[in-house]
Structures are given as structure tokens and as C-alpha cells.
N, C-alpha and C positions, 0 to 999 in steps of 0.2 A: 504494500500500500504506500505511497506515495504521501508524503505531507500537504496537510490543508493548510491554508495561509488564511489570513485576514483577508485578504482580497476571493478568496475563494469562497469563503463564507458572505460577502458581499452581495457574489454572484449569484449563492446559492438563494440568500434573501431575496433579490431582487427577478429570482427564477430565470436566470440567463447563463446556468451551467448547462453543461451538454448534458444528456442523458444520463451516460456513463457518471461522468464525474457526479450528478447530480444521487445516484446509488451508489457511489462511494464516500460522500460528505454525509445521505441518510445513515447508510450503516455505523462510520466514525460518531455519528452523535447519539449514538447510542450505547458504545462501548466507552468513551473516550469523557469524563466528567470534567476536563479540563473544556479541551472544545466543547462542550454542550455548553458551558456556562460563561465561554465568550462568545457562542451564539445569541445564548439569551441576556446578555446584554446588548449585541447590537440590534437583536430585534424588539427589545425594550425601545433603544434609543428611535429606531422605525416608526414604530408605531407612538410614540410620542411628536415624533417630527407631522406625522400623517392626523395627529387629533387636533392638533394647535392649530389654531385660528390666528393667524399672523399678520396683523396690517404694519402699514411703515406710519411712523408720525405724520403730524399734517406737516409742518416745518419743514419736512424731507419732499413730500410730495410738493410744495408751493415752492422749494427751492427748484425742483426739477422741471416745474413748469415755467417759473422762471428766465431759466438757463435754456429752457427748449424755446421758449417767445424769445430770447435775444439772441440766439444762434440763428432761428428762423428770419427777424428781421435783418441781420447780417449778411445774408444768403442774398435779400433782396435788393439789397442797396449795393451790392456788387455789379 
């Protein structure tokens, strides 16, 4: 068996292992208590990224609109 990497476990969350490899990282987490429980932290950290409800401040968006109306006017005055 070959070693699982962080990035392999990435994949495997994000279901873009190959088949194979995708039956070799089920079986490791089920033998291997080490990897199982740096899976299930990243897919804590997953599914927490996926429940949050995220907006940007208004300050942020009013600077970026800002910046997008003076860049646009710039454009025009060329």
C-alpha cells in the first residue's frame, strides 16, 4: 500500500480520487486511526466552511465599487 498524503485525503473529500485510489484511502481509514482522524478533521473543517454564511463588510464592498466606478471612468477618458 502506498502512502496517503494530505492532498490525497483532499481529493478523496472532494471525491476526485480515481476509483482505485478512492478503495485504497476507504480501506486505510478504516484500519489506520491516525489517518481517520486527520480525515475527520478536515472534513470537520469542510463542512464548517460549507455551513457559514459569509458576507464581506459593507466598507469592502463600497471600496470595491469605488475602485470599479474610477477605473471605469479612467477607461473612458482615454
Amino acid at each position: 500500500m502506498t502512502k496517503i498524503t494530505q492532498e490525497d485525503l483532499v481529493r478523496y473529500l472532494y471525491k476526485e480520487t480515481s476509483e482505485r485510489k478512492t478503495v485504497e484511502i476507504t480501506t486505510a481509514l478504516q484500519t489506520d486511526y491516525v489517518l481517520r482522524e486527520s480525515y475527520n478533521k478536515l472534513l470537520a473543517t469542510y463542512q464548517a466552511m460549507n455551513e457559514g454564511k459569509v458576507s464581506p463588510r459593507k466598507e469592502a464592498v463600497d471600496y470595491i465599487l469605488k475602485y470599479a466606478a474610477k477605473k471605469q471612468s479612467q477607461l473612458h477618458s482615454l
